[in-house]
Structures are given as structure tokens and as C-alpha cells.
C-alpha positions as CSV (number, residue, x, y, z in Angstrom):
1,X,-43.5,-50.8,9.6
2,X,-46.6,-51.5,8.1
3,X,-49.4,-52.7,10.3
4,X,-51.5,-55.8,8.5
5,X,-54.7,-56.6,10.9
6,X,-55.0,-60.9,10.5
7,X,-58.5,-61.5,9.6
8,X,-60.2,-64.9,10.4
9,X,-63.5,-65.6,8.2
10,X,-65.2,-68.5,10.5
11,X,-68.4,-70.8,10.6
12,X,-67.5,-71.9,7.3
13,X,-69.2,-75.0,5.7
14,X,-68.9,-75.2,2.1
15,X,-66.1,-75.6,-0.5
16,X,-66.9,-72.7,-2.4
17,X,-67.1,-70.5,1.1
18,X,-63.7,-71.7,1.7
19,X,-62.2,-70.4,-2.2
20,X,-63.8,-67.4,-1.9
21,X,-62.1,-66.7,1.9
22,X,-59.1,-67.6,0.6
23,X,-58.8,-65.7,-2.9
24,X,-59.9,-62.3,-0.6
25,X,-56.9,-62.4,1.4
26,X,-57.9,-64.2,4.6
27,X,-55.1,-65.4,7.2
28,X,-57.4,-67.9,9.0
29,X,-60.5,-69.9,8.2
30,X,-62.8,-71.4,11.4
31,X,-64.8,-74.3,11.3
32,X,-67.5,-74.8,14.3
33,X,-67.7,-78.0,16.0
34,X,-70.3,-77.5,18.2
35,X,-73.3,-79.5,17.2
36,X,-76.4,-77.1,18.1
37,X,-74.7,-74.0,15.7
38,X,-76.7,-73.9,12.6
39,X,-72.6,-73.5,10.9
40,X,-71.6,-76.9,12.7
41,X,-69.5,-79.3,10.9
42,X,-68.5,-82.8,11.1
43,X,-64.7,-83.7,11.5
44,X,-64.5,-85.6,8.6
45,X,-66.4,-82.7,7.0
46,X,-64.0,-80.5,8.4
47,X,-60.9,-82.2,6.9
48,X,-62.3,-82.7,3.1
49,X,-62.8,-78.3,3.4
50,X,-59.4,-77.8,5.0
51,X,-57.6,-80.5,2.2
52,X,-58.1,-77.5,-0.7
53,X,-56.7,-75.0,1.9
54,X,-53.4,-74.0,0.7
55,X,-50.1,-73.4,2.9
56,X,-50.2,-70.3,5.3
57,X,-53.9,-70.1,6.1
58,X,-54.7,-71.2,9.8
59,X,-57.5,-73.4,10.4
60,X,-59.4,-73.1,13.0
61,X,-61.4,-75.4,14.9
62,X,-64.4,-74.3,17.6
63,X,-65.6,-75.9,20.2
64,X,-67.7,-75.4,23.0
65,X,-67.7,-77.2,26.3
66,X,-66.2,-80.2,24.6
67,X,-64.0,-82.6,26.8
68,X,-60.3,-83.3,26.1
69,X,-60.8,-86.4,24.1
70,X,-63.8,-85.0,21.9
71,X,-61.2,-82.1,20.6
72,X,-58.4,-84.6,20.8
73,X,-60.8,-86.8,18.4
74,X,-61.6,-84.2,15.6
75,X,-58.1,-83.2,15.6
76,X,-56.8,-86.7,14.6
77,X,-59.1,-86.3,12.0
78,X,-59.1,-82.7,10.7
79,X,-55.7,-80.9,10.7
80,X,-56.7,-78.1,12.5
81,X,-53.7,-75.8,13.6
82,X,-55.7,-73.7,16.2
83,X,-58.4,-74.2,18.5
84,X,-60.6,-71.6,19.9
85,X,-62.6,-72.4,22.9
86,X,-65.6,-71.2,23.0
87,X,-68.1,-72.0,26.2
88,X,-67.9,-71.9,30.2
89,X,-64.6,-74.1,30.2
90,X,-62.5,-72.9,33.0
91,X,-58.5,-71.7,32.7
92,X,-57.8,-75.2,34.1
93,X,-60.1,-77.0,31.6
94,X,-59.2,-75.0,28.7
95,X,-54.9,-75.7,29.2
96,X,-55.7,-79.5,29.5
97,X,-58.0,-79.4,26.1
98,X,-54.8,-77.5,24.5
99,X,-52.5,-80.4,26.1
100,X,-55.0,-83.5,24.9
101,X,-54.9,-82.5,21.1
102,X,-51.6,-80.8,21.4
103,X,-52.6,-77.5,19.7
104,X,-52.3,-73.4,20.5
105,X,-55.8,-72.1,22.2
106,X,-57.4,-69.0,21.7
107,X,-59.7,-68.2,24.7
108,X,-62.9,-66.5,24.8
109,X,-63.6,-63.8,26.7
110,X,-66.9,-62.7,26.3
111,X,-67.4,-58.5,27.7
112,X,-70.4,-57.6,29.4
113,X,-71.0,-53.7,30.7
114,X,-69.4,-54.1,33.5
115,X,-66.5,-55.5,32.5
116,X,-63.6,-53.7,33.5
117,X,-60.1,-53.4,31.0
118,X,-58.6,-54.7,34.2
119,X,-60.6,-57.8,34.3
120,X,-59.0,-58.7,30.7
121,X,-55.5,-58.4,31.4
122,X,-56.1,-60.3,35.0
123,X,-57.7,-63.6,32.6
124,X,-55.0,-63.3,30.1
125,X,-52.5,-63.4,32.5
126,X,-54.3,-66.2,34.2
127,X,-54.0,-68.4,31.2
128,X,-50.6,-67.5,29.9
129,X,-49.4,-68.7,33.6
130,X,-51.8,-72.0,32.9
131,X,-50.6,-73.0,29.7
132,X,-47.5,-72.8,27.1
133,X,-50.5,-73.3,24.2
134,X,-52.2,-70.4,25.2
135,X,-51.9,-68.1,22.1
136,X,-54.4,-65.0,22.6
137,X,-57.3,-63.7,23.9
138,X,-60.8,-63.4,21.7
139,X,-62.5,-61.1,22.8
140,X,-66.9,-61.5,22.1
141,X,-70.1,-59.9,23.4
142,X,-71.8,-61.4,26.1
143,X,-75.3,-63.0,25.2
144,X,-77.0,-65.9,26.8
145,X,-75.8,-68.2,24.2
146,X,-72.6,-69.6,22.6
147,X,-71.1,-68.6,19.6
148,X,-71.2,-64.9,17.3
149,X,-74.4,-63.2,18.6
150,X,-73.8,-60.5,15.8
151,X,-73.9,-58.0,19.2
152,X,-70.7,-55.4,19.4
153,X,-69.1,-54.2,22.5
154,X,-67.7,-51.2,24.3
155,X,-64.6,-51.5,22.3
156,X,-62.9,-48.5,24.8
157,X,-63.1,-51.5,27.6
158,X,-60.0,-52.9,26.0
159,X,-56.7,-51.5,27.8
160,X,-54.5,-49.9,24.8
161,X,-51.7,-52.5,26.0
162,X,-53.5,-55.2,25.5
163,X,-55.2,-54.7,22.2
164,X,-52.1,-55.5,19.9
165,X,-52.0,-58.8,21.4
166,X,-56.3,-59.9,21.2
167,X,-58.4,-61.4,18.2
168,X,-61.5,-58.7,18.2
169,X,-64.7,-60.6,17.8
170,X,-68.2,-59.5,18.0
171,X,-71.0,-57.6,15.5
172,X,-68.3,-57.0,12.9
173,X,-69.7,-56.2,9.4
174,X,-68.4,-54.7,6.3
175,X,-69.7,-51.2,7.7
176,X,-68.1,-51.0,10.8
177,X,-64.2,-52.5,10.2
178,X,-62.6,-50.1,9.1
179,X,-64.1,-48.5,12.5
180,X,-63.4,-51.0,14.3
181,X,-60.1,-51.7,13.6
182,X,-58.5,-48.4,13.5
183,X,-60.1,-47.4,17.1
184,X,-59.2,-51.0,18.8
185,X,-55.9,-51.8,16.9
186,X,-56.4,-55.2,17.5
187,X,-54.0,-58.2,16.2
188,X,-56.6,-60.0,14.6
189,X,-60.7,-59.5,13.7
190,X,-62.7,-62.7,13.3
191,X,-66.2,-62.4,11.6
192,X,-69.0,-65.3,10.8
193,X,-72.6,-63.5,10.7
194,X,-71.6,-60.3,9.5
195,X,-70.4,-61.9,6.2
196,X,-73.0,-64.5,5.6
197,X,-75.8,-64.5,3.1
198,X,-78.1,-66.7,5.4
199,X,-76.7,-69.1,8.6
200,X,-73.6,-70.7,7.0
201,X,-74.4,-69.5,3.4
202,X,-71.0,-67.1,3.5
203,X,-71.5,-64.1,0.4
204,X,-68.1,-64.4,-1.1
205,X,-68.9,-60.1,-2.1
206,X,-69.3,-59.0,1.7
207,X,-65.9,-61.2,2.4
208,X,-64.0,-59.2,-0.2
209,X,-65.7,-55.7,0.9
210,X,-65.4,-57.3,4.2
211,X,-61.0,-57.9,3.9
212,X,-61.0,-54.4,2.0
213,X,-62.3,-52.4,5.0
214,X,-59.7,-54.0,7.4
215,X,-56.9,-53.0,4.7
216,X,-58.8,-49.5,4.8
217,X,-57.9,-49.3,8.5
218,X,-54.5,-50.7,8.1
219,X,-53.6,-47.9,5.5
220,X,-55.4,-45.4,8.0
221,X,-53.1,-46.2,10.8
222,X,-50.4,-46.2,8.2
223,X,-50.3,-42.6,7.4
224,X,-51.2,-41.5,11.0
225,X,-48.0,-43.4,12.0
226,X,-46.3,-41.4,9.2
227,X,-47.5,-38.4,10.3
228,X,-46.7,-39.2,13.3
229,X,-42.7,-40.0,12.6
230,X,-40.1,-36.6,12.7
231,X,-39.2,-35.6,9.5
């Protein structure tokens, strides 16, 4: 069967940002709702992007250290169909966000060195047992900040079990998909600065280059899979 890696093009903040992730192919769209993120955007905002979003493409909302009725609020006004929480909120804090706004959760988990590939399937065990909105694990960089850093990990941290079922996150760029996703095999890839012309300016060119390196690596894996298959 033919592997199709979901891409996500987030941090998006203008109408003509939103077209162009659309007409390349992308799954999901992100908008950030954390107010010190030079790609924040207003619910209201928000909801007059996602109202020329046609039917099939996810969109995301991200928030960071936000309480159940903040997210609760911005979902009641922009139809988001996934949120992805981004900041220090615990296991506990994230499956009661999910349960206020009443929407699937991806969780961040952000890798420093010493993470350990058991660490990751410990967490995402921990909030699968938390919550029935937990939908996957998104995997970042550690920096002493919130949000893309534009910094990649040690992708060979990720347990090859695991890695069918995580959004990979972190230093992405048109250069280093196809890379990327044909050594991780991840479910998803989600990219903000690495397609960007400046902070929430997104370069409609780099998002096309951007979805035609992931399909690179899907048509890799492909053939390595036929190759792979008796004759």
C-alpha cells in the first residue's frame, strides 16, 4: 500500500497563506493562539481564514498554557477540529483542555539529548490512559521557549514502533524532508519557520517544494517496500 506522509503547514495568518497551503496538497493547516508568537491570531481571525478552508483539511488550533475555558472560548468561535498543546500543561491538564472544548489533542513532546526512545513511549502511553481525545504525539526540539525553534533533533531517539503513530516537528525545511521523512517514517511532519518568508509571511514556493520533498520520500519508501516484497 502506498505510504502518504500527512503534512501540516502551521502559524498561518493570512488568506493568501492559507490558498497557497491548500492548492500544494496540505492535509492540515495550524493557527497559533498564543499571544507572545509573532504568527498569533485572534479567534475571530482564526474563523474568517478557516471559512475559505475547504472539506478534508484539518485545522488546527495552538495553544500554550491556556486554561480549559480560554480553548473552550476560541473553539466556540473558530471551528477548529484539532488542538495541539503546546507549553508545560501536564497529562492531567492537557485531557481536561481536550474535555472543555470537546476536541482530539495532539501533545507535545519536546526531545532534549538525553531523552531516551523509552521516555516517549512511557508519555504516550501516559496520555492515551488519560484521555479518549488524545490523538498523537508531536514530537519538537527542546529550547527555552514555546513554539518551532527551527532547531532539529536526534531523529534515531524515536523507537521504530512508535514513529508511524507521531507528528514529526522540529527544524524541518525544504532541504531536509525528504531526509527526514524517509529515516523517521513518521505519520505526519508539521512545519511553520522552515517555510516562511519572514515571521508569519508563509512563501507559497517553499510550501510547494516544501509538500514535493515529503512525496519524494513517500515514493522512496515506496519502491524500497517493492523491493522489499517476494516476487
Amino acid at each position: 500500500m502506498q505510504q502518504r506522509t500527512r503534512i501540516k503547514i502551521c502559524g498561518l495568518t493570512r488568506a493568501e497563506d492559507v490558498a497557497a497551503a491548500v492548492a500544494a496538497g496540505a492535509d492540515a493547516i495550524g493557527f497559533v493562539f498564543y499571544p507572545k508568537s509573532p504568527r498569533h491570531v485572534t479567534p475571530a481571525r482564526a474563523a474568517a481564514l478557516i471559512a475559505a478552508v475547504p472539506p478534508f483539511v484539518g485545522c488546527v488550533g495552538l495553544f500554550v498554557n491556556a486554561s480549559p475555558e480560554e480553548v473552550a472560548a476560541t473553539c466556540a468561535v473558530a471551528p477548529l477540529s484539532l488542538i495541539q498543546l503546546h507549553g508545560d500543561e501536564t497529562v492531567a491538564e492537557s485531557a481536561a483542555i481536550a474535555a472543555a472544548c470537546g476536541r482530539q489533542f495532539l501533545r507535545v513532546f519536546r526531545v532534549k539529548p538525553d531523552t531516551r526512545p523509552a521516555d516517549l513511549l512511557e508519555y504516550e502511553q501516559l496520555c492515551r490512559a488519560a484521555s479518549p481525545l488524545f490523538s498523537s504525539l508531536l514530537l519538537d526540539t527542546y529550547v527555552d521557549a514555546y513554539g518551532g525553534a527551527g532547531k532539529v533533533f536526534d531523529w534515531s531517539l524515536i523507537p521504530k514502533e512508535l514513529a508511524p503513530r507521531v507528528v514529526l516537528s522540529g527544524g524541518l525545511s525544504v532541504n531536509s524532508a525528504t531526509d527526514a521523512v524517509v529515516r523517521v517514517r513518521p505519520y505526519a511532519v508539521d512545519i511553520s519557520s522552515g517555510v516562511e518568508a519572514a515571521k508569519g509571511i508563509k512563501d507559497a514556493r517553499k510550501i510547494a517544494d516544501f509538500v514535493g520533498a515529503v512525496r519524494a520520500a513517500d515514493t522512496i519508501i515506496e519502491r524500497e517496500h517493492h523491493h522489499e516484497r517476494p516476487a
